[in-house]
VEXDREN-2710 file (C-alpha; in Angstrom, 1 decimal):
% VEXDREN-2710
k/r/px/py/pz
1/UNK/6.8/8.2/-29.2
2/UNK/9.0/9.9/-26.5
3/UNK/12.4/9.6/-27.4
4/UNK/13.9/8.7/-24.0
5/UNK/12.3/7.4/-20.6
6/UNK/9.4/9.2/-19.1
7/UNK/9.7/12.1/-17.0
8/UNK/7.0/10.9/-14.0
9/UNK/6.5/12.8/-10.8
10/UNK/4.9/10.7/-8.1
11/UNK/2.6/12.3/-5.3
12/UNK/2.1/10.8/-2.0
13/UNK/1.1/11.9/1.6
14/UNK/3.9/9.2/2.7
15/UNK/6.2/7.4/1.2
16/UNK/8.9/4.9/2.8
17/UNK/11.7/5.2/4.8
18/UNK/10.4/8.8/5.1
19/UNK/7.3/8.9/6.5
20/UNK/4.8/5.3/6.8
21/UNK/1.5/4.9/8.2
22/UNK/0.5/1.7/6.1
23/UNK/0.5/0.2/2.6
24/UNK/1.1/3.1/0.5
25/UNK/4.1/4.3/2.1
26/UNK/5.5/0.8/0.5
27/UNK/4.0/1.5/-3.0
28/UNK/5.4/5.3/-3.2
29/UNK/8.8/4.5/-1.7
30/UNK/9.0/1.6/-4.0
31/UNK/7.8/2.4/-7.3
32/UNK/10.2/5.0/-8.3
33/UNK/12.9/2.6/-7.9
34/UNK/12.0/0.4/-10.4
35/UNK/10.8/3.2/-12.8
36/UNK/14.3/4.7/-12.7
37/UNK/16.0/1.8/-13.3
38/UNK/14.1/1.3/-16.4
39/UNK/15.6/4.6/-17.4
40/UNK/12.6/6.8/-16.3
41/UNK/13.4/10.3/-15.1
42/UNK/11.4/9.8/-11.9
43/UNK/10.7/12.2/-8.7
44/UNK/8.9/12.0/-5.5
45/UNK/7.1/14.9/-3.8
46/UNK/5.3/14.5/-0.1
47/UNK/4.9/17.2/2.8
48/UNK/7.7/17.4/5.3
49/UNK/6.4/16.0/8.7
50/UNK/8.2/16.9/11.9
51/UNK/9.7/13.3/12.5
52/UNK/11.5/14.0/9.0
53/UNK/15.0/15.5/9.9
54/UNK/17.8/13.9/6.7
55/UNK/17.2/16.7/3.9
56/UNK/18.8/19.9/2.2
57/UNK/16.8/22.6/1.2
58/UNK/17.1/23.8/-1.9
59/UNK/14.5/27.3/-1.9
60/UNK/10.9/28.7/-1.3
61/UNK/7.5/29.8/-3.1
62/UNK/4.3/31.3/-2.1
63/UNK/1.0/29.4/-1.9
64/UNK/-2.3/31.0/-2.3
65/UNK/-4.4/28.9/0.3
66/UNK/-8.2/30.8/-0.3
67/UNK/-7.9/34.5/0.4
68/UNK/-4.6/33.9/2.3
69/UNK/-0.9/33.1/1.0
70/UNK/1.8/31.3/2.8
71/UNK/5.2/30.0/2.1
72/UNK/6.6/26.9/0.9
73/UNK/9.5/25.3/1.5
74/UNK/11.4/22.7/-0.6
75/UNK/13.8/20.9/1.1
76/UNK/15.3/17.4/-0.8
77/UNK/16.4/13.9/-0.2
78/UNK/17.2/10.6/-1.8
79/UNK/16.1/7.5/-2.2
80/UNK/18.2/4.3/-3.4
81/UNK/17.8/2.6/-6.3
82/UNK/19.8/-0.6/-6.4
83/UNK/20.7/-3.4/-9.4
84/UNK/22.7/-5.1/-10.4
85/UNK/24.4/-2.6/-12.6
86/UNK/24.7/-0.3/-9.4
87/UNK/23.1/2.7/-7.7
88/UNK/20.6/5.4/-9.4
89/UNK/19.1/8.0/-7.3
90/UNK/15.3/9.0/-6.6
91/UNK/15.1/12.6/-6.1
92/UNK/12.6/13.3/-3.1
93/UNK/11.0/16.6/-2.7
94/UNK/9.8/17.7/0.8
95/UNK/6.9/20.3/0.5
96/UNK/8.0/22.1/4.1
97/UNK/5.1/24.4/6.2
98/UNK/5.8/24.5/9.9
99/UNK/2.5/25.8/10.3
100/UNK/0.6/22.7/8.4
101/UNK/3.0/19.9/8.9
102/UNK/4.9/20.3/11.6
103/UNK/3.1/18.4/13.6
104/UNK/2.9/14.9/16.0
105/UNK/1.9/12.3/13.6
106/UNK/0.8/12.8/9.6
107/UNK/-3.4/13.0/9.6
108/UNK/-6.4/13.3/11.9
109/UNK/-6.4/16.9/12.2
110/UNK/-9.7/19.5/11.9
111/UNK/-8.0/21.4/9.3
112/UNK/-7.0/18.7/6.7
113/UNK/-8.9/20.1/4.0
114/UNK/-6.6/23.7/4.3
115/UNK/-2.8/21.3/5.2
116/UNK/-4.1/18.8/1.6
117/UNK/-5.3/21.7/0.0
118/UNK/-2.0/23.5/0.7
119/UNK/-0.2/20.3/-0.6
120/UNK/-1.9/19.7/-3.7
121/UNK/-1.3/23.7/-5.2
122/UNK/1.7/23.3/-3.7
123/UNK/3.1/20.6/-5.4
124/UNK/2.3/22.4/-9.2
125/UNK/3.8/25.5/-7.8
126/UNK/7.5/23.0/-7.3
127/UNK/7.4/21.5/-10.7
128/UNK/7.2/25.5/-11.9
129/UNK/9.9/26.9/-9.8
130/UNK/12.1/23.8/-10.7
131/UNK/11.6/23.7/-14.6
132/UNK/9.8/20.6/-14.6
133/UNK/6.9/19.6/-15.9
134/UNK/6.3/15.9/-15.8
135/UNK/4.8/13.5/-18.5
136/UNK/2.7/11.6/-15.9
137/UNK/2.1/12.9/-12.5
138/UNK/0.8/9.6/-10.7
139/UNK/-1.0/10.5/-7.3
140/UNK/-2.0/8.5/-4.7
141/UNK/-5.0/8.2/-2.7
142/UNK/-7.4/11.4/-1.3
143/UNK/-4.4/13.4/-0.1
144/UNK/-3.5/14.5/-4.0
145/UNK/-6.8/14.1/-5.4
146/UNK/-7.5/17.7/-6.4
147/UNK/-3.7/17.5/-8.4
148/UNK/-5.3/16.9/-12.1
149/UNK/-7.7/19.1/-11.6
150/UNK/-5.8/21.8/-10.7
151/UNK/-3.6/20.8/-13.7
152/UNK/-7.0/21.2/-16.0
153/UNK/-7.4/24.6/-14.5
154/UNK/-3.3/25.8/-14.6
155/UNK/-2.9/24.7/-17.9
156/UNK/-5.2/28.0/-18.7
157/UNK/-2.1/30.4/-17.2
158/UNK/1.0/28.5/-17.8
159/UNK/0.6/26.2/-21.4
160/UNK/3.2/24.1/-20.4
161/UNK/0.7/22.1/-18.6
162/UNK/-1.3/21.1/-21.1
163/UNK/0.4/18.0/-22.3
164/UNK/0.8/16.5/-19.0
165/UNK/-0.9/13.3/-18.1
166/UNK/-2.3/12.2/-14.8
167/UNK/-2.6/8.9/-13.5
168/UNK/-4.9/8.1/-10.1
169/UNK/-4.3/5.4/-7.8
170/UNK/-7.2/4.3/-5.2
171/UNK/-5.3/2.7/-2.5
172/UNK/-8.2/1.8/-0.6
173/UNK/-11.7/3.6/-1.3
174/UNK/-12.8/4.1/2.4
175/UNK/-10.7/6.8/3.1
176/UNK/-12.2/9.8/0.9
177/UNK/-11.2/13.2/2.3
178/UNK/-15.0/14.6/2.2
179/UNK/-15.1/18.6/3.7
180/UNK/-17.5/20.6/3.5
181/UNK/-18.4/22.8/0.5
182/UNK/-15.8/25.8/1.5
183/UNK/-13.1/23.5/0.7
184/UNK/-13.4/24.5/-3.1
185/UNK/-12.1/28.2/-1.7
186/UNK/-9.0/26.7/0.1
187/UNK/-8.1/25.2/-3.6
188/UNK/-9.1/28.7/-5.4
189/UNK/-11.4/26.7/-7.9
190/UNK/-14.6/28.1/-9.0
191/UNK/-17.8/26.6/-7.8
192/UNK/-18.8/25.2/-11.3
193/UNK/-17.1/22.2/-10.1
194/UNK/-19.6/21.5/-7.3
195/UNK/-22.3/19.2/-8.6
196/UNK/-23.3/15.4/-8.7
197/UNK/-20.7/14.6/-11.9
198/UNK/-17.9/17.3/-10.7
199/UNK/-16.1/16.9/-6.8
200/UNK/-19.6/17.1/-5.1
201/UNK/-20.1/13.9/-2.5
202/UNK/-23.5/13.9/-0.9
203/UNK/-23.3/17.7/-0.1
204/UNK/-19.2/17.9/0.8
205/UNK/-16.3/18.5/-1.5
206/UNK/-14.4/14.9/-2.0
207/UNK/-11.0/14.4/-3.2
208/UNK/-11.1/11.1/-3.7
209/UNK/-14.0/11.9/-5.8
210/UNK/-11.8/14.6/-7.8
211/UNK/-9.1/12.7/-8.4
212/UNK/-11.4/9.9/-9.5
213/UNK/-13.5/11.9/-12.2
214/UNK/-10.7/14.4/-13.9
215/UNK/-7.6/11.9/-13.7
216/UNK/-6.6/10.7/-17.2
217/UNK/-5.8/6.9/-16.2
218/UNK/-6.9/5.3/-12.5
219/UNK/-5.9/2.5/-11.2
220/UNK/-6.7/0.2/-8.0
221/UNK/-3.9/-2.5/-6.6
222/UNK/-5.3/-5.0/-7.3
223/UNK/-7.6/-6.4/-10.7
224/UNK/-10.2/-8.0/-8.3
225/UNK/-10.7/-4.8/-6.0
226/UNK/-11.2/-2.7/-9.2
227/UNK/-14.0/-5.1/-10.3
228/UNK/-15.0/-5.1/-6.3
229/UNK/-15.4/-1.2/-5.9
230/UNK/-17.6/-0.8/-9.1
231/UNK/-20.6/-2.7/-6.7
232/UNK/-22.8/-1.4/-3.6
233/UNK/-21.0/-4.1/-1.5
234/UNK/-17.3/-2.4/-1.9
235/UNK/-17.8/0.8/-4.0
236/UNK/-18.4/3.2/-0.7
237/UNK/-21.2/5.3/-2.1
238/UNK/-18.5/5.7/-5.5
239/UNK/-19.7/3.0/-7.6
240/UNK/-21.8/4.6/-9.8
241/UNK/-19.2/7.2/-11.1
242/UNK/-16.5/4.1/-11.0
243/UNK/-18.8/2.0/-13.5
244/UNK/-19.0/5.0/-15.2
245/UNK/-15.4/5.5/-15.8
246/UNK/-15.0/1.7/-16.0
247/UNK/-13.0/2.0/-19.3
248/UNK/-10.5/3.9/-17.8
249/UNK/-9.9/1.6/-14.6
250/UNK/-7.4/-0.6/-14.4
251/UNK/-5.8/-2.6/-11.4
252/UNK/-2.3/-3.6/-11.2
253/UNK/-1.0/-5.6/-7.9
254/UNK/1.5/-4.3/-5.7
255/UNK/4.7/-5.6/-5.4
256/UNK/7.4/-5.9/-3.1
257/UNK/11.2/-4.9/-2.7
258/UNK/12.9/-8.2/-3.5
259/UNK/16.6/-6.1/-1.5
260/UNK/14.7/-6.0/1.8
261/UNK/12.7/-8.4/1.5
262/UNK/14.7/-11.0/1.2
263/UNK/15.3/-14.0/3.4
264/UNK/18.7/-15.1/2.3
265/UNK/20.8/-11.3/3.7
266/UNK/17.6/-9.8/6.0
267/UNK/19.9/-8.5/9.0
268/UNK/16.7/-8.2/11.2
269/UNK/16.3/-12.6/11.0
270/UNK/17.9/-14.5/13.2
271/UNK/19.5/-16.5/10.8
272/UNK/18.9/-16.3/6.9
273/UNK/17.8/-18.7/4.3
274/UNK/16.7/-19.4/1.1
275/UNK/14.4/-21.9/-1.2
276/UNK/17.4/-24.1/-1.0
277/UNK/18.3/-24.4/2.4
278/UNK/14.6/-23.7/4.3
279/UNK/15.4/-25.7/7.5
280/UNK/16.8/-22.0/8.1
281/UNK/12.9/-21.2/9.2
282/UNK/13.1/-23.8/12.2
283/UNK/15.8/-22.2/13.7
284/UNK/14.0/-18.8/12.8
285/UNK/11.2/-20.3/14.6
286/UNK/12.6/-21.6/17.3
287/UNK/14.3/-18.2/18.2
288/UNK/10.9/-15.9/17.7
289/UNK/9.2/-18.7/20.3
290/UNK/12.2/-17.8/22.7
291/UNK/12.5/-14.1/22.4
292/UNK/8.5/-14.2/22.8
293/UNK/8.3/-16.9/25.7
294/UNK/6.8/-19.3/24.0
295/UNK/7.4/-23.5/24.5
296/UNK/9.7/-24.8/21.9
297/UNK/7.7/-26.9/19.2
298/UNK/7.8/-27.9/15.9
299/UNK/3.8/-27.6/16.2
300/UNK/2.6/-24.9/13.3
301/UNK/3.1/-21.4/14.2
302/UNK/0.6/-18.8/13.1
303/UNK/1.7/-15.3/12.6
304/UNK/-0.4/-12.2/11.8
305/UNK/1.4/-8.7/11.3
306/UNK/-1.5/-6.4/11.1
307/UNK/-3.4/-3.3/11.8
308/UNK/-6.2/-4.3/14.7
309/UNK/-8.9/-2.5/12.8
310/UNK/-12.2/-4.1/11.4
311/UNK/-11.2/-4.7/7.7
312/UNK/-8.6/-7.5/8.7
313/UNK/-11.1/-9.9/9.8
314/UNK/-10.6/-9.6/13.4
315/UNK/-14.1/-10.3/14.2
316/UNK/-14.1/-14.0/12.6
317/UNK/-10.4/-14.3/13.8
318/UNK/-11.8/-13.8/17.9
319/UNK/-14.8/-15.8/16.9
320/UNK/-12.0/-18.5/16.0
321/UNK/-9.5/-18.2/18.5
322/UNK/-10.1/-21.2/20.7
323/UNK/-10.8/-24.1/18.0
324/UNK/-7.4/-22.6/15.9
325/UNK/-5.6/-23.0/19.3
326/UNK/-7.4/-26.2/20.1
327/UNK/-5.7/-27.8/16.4
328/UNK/-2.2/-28.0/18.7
329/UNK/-0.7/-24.9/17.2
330/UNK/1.0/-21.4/18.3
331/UNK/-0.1/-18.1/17.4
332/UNK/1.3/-14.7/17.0
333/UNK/0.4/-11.4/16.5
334/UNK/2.2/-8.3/16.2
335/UNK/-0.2/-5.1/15.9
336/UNK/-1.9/-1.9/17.0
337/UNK/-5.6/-0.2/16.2
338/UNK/-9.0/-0.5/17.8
339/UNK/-8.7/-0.5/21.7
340/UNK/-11.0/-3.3/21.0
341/UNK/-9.1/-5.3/19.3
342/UNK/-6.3/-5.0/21.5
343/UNK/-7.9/-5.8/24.6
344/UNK/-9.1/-8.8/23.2
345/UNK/-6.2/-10.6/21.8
346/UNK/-4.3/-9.4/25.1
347/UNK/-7.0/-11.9/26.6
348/UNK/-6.9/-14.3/24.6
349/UNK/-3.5/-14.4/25.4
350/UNK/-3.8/-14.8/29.1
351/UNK/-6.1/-18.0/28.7
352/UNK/-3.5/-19.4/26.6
353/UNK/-0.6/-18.4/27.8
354/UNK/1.7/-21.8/26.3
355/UNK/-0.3/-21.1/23.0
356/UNK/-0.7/-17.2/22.0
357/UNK/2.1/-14.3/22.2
358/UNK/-0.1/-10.8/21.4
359/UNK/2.6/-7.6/21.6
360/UNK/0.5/-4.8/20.9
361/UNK/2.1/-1.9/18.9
362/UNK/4.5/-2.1/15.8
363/UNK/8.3/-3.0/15.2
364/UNK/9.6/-3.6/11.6
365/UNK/12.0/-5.9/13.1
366/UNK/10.0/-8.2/14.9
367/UNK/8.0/-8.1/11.8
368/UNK/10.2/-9.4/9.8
369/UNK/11.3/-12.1/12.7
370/UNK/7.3/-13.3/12.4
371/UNK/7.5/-13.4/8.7
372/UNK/10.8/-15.6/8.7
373/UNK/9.8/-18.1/12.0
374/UNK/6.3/-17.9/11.3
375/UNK/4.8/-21.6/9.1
376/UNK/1.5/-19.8/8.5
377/UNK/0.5/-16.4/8.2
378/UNK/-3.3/-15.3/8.4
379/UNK/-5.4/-12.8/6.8
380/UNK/-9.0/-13.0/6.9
381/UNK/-10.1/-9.4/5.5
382/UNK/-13.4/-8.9/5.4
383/UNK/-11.7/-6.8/1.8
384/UNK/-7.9/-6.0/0.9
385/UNK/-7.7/-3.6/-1.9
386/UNK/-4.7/-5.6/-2.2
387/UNK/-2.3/-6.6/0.6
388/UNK/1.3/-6.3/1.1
389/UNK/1.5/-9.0/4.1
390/UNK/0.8/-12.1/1.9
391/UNK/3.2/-10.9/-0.5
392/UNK/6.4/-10.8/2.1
393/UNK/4.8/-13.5/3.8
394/UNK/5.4/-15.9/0.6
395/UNK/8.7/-14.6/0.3
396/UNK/9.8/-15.7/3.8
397/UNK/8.2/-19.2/2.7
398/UNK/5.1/-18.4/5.4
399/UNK/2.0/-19.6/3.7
400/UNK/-0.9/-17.6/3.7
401/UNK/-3.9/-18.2/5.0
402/UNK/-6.6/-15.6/3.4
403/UNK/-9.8/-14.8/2.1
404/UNK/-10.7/-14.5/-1.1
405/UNK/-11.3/-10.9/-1.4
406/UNK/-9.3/-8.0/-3.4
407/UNK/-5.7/-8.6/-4.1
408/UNK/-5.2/-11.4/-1.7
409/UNK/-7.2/-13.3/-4.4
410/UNK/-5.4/-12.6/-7.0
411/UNK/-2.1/-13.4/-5.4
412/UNK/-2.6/-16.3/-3.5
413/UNK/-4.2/-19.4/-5.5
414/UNK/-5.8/-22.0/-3.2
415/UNK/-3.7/-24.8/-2.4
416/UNK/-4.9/-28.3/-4.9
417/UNK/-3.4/-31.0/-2.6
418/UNK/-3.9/-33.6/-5.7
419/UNK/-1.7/-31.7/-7.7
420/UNK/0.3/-30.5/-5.5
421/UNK/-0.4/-26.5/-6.6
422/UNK/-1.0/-23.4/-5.1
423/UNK/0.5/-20.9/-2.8
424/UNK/-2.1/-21.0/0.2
425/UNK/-5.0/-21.8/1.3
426/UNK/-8.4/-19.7/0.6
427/UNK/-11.7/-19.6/1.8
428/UNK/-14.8/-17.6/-0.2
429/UNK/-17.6/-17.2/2.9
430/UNK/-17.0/-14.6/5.5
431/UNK/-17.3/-16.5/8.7
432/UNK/-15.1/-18.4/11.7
433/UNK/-16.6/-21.7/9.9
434/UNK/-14.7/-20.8/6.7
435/UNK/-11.4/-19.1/8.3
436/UNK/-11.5/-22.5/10.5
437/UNK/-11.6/-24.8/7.6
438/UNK/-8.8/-23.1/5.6
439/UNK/-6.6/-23.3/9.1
440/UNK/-7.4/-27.0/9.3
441/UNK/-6.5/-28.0/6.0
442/UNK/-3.2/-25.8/6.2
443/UNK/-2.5/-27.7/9.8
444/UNK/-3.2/-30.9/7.8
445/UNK/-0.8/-30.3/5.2
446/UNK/1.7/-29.2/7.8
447/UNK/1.7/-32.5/8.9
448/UNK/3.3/-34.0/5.8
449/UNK/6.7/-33.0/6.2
450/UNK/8.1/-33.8/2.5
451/UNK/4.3/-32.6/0.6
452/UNK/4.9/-29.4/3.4
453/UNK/9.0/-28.5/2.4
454/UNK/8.4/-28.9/-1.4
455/UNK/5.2/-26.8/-0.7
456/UNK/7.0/-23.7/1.0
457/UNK/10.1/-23.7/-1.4
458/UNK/7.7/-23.8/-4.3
459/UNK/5.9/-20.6/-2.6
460/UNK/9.3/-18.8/-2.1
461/UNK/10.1/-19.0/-5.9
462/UNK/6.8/-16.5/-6.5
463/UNK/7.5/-13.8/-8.4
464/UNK/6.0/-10.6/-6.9
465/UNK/8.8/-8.0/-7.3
466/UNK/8.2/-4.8/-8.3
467/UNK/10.1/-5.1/-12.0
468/UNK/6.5/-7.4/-13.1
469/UNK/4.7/-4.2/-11.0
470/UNK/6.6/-1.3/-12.7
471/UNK/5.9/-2.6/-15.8
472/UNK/2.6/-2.3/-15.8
473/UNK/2.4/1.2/-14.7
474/UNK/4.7/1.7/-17.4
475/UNK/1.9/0.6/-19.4
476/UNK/-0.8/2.4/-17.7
477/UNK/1.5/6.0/-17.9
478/UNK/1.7/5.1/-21.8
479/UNK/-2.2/4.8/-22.1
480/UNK/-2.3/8.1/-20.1
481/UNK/-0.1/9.9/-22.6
482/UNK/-2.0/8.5/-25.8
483/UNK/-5.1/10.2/-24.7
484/UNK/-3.3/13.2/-24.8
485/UNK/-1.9/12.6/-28.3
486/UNK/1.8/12.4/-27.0
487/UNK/2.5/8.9/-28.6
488/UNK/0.5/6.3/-30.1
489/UNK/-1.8/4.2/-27.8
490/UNK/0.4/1.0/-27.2
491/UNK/-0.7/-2.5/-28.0
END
């Protein structure tokens, strides 16, 4: 058994405040707080974009990147760790090369297989040049997928390797970082490795597929996506190796950051509330129906904070537009994506001007102003690996409206109105018919003002902080480290 907390290194392409696209900037910014406060010795590494400007810099290294070697810079930051017994600090390493990162944006480029590749040798190079070698290094998604098996390979030149674990986390299995074959070169790993049970994905090196058959431990966010992606339906051509590595698959839901996201001190509301005093919401409500031009009601007000992109149901959600608005209700929606998308909800909003507010793009504030005025909040993924919107949206006491699919089921149970239990209301069949008749039975319940306020301070009390999260990959770290023989496999 170790004798003190974990040294864990966590690898990310972004991680909040520093750099967000989605999802698992949350997870990687978040994590590591609650690791450290259990008394973990836990770091952060992720490239250094342009747009990131707060850091020191603390030295250099050079990088062989195939036949050609460049340098490295590592520049530092912190990230916050608050409790009630004060402040700890996550250290934050920035991986620094003007010539791959310094750049508009984070991805999308035609060289990503040399900037990741870069990244991923880079980031054993750091832990070298700063005398640390973790227990666990827990990476995230394709962006670090080649990490444990460049450990498997390093651990040949510098021995101090070979006792680390590595944990894997699939964020969401339809972004895979396929290249072709040459992308083995950029990584300096020998072509051995390229074949049907290695990093080979239907003729192109994958590092999702890498990280997925020589991690230790892997993980999804959420149990019912890890059982999802092991079929055709969800598995993206990886099922078959998933199934395979079945035993060593785990999912754990994400959490959330009960400090900022937290209804009764959020600055960005317009006024703050708790499970006590929820008549806070109207006035939130009221306000977000001003600042957005909306008529003043105390009809139900349907909020979506989303990406506009095909996985988020958007197809039912157009196909449903006009009978949701026909039930006497507003809707909002805060988002950017497909040109398709927004188009279309910019026109739904013109025929129903007194009904629908659309602002196409993305503010954190006025995000949090939806969450907090907002009664309902939808998501109708056609799959949600597992969801952070549901999550804050409980919080804020707006009840979700969702699919069952991925980790929205296994965060929101359906609502029972017999027993009064539940935390939202579900349906099972992808279509408008079943998004419809989980709007109507929340507009329903609405209606019964005293079943409806014991209903949304009952939600509110949910427990979906990252302490119950942490603890888990606490768990899942200690199973990694057991197959290496570093302490004995835990209960």
């Amino acid at each position: 058994m170790l004798d003190t907390g974990m040294k864990i290194l966590i690898v990310s392409s972004e991680v909040a405040p520093f750099a967000k696209t989605g999802g698992l900037a949350d997870v990687a910014g978040s994590l590591p707080k609650a690791l450290i406060l259990q008394g973990n010795d836990v770091r952060v590494v992720l490239p250094r974009y342009r747009n990131i400007s707060d850091f020191t810099t603390i030295g250099d290294f050079p990088v062989q990147v195939g036949n050609r070697k460049t340098t490295c810079i590592v520049r530092t930051s912190r990230i916050e760790a608050k409790s009630d017994k004060g402040i700890r600090q996550v250290p934050v390493y920035f991986l620094d090369n003007y010539h791959y990162f310094d750049r508009e944006g984070y991805y999308a480029y035609p060289d990503e297989a040399e900037r990741f590749s870069f990244f991923n040798t880079a980031v054993l190079n750091m832990c070298e040049r700063l005398n640390f070698i973790p227990d666990v290094i827990h990476c995230n998604d394709w962006q670090s997928g080649f990490v444990p098996l460049l450990i498997r390979e390093r651990k040949n030149l510098n021995p101090a390797w070979k006792d680390a674990a590595t944990c894997y986390t699939i964020h969401n299995l339809r972004y895979q970082g396929n290249f072709p074959k040459e992308a083995l070169q950029l990584l300096n790993l020998p072509e051995r490795y390229f074949h049907s049970e290695g990093v080979e994905f239907y003729g192109q090196v994958s590092f999702m597929k890498a990280g997925i058959v020589y991690t230790d431990v892997l993980n999804t966010v959420s149990e019912t996506y890890s059982r999802e992606i092991q079929t055709p339906e969800f598995g993206e051509g990886f099922e078959g190796i998933l199934r395979k590595r079945g035993r060593d698959l785990y999912g754990i839901v994400n959490g959330i950051n009960y400090h900022e996201f937290n209804p009764r001190t959020d600055p960005r509301i317009y006024k703050t509330y708790d499970s006590s005093s929820i008549e806070g919401k109207k006035e939130n409500k009221h306000a977000l129906q001003r600042e957005l031009g909306l008529p003043i009601s105390d009809r139900p007000l349907m909020g979506i904070v989303s990406r506009l992109v095909d996985q988020k149901g958007l197809d039912i959600l157009l196909e449903s537009m006009h009978r949701i608005l026909s039930m006497d209700v507003q809707f909002v929606l805060l988002g950017t994506g497909d040109s398709y998308y927004e188009d279309s909800f910019l026109s739904v909003k013109q025929r129903y001007p007194d009904k629908m507010a659309a602002i196409i793009g993305f503010s954190g504030v006025l995000a949090q102003k939806i969450y907090a005025g907002s009664d309902l909040f939808l998501m109708p993924s056609r799959y949600e690996p597992c969801g952070l919107g549901q999550l804050i949206a409980m919080r804020y006491g707006s009840i979700p409206v969702v699919r069952r699919t991925g980790g929205l089921q296994d965060t929101v149970l359906d609502y029972d109105a017999s027993s009064g239990t539940g935390s939202g209301f579900v349906f099972w069949d992808y279509t408008s018919d079943g998004l419809i008749g989980a709007a109507s039975r929340a507009v329903n319940t609405y209606d019964n003002k005293a079943v409806w306020r014991a209903f949304v301070a009952n939600v509110m009390q949910q427990d979906f902080s990252w302490n119950r999260s942490a603890a888990l990959y606490t768990e899942l770290y200690m199973e990694a480290l057991a197959r290496k023989g570093r302490i004995e496999r835990p209960a």
